[in-house]
C-alpha positions in Angstrom: 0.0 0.0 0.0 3.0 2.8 0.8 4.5 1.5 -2.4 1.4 2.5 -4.1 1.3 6.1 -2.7 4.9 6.5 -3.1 4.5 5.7 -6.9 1.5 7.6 -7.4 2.9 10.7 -5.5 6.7 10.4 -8.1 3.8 10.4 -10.9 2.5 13.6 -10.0 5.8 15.1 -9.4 6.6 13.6 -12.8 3.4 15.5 -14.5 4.1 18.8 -12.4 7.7 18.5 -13.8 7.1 17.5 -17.5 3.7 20.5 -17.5 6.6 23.3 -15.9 9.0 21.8 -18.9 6.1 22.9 -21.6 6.0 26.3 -20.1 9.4 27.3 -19.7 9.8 25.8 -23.7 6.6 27.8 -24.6 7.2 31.1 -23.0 10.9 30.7 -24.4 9.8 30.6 -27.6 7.0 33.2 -27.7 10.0 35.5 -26.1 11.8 34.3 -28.9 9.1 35.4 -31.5 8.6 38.8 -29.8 11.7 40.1 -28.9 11.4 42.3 -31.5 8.1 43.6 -30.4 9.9 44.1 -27.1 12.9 45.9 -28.7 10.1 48.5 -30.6 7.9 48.6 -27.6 11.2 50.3 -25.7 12.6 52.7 -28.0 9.0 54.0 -28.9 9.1 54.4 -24.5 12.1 56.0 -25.3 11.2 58.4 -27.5 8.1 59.3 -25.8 10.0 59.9 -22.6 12.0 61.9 -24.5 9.3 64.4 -25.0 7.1 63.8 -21.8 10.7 64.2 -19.2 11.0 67.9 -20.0 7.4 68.7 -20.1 6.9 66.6 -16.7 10.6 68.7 -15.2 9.1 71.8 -15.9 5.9 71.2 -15.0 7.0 70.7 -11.5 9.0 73.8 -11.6 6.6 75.8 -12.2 4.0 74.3 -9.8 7.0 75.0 -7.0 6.9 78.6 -7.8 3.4 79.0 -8.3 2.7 77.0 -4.5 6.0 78.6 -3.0 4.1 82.3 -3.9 0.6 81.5 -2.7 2.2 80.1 0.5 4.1 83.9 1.1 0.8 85.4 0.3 -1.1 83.2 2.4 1.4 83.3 5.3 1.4 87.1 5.0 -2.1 87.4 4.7 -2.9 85.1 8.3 0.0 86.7 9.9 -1.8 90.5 9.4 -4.1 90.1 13.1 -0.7 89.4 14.9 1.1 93.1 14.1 0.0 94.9 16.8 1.0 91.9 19.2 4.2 92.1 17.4 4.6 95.8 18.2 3.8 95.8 22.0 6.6 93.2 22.2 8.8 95.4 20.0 8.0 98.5 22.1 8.4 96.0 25.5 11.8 95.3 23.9 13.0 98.5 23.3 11.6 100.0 26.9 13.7 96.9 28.7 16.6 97.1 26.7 17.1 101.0 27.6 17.1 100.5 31.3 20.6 98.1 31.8 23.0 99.2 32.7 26.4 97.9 31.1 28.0 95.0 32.8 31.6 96.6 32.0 32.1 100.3 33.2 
């Protein structure tokens, strides 16, 4: 009886084996038969990259700018209620830094 299951499991591996041969040989050949389809399918990437890299580059750049300049703005613009905060501390500055006296006569 182990005999038996020993021989039927070596014919599985055996069909497992000999249906992975038939693949590898088939997708061999069809790799074979369109390399060249390959070959055309890369330098037409190529030459599309070409002309989408610089249009993509400076694409970017430009968006940069444009968000680097609405950030100022928007920064500036949220910024506006703290001046007069800013100016008492300014003032407060100015008053304490009068008063000392100099460490070094």
């Amino acid at each position: 009886m182990a005999a038996l299951l020993v021989l039927a499991g070596l014919v599985l591996a055996a069909i497992v084996f000999s249906v992975m041969i038939v693949g590898l040989v088939l997708s061999l050949a069809f790799r074979v038969i369109l390399f060249p389809l390959y070959l055309l399918k890369w330098l037409a990437m190529a030459v599309v990259m070409l002309v989408v890299a610089p249009v993509l580059a400076l694409t970017g750049v430009v968006l940069a700018v444009v968000f680097s300049v609405l950030a100022f703005v928007f920064g500036a613009l949220f910024s506006i209620p703290f001046l007069p905060l800013l100016a008492v501390g300014v003032i407060a500055w100015a008053l304490l830094r009068s008063n000392r006296r100099p460490a070094v006569a």
